[in-house]
C-alpha positions in Angstrom: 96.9 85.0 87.2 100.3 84.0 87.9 103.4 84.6 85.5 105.1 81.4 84.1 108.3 80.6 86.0 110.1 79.8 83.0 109.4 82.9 81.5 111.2 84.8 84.2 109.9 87.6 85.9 108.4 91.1 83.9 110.1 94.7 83.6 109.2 96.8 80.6 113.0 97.3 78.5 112.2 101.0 77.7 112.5 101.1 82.0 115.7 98.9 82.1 117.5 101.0 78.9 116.8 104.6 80.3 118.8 105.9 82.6 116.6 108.4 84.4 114.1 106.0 85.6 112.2 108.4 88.2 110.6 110.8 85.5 108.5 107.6 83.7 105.7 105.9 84.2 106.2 102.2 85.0 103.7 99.5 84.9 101.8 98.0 87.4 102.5 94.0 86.7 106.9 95.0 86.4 108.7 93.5 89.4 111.0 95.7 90.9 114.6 94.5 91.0 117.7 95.7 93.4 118.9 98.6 91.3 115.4 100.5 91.4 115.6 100.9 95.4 116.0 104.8 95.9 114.2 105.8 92.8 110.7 107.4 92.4 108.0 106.3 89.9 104.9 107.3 88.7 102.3 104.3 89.4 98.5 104.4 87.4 95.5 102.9 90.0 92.8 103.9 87.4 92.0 106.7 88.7 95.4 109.2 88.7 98.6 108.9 89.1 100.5 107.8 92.4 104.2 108.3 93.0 106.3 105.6 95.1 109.6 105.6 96.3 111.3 101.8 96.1 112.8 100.8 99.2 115.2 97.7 100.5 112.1 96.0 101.7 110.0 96.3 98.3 112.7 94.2 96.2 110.5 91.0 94.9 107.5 92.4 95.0 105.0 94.0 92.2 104.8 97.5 91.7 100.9 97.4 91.8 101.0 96.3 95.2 101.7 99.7 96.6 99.7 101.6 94.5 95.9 100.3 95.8 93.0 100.7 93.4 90.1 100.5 95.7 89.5 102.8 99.0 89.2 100.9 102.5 85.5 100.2 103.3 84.5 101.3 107.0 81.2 100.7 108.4 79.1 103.4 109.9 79.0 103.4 113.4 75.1 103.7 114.7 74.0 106.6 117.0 72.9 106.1 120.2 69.2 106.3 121.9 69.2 107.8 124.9 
């Protein structure tokens, strides 16, 4: 579900107050904002912990977009008859 866009856009303040931002844990649903490029965080999928290092690129986007929560399904290739 979408975020209202008169509510503006989500970062947790303990993240924006600290200085050392790469040693914390950030959540999933915070949008990541110009001064986090270069940094490292520590991203939850459910299962452990995932660290990601913000690029130019990533600015706009969610961190729980780079951290995935499921593993890609492949189908089984079949054996041949001879």
């Amino acid at each position: 579900m979408k975020r209202s866009k008169w509510k503006g856009f989500f970062i947790k303040p303990k993240h924006c107050k600290t200085k050392n931002l790469s040693s914390n844990e950030i959540s999933r649903n915070s949008l990541i904002v110009p001064a986090h490029t270069g940094k490292t965080f520590t991203i939850h999928n459910g299962k452990s912990l995932r660290n990601v290092i913000v690029l130019e690129d990533m600015v706009g986007h969610k961190f729980g977009e780079f951290s995935k929560t499921r593993i890609a399904f492949e189908y089984k290739k079949k054996k041949k008859k001879k």
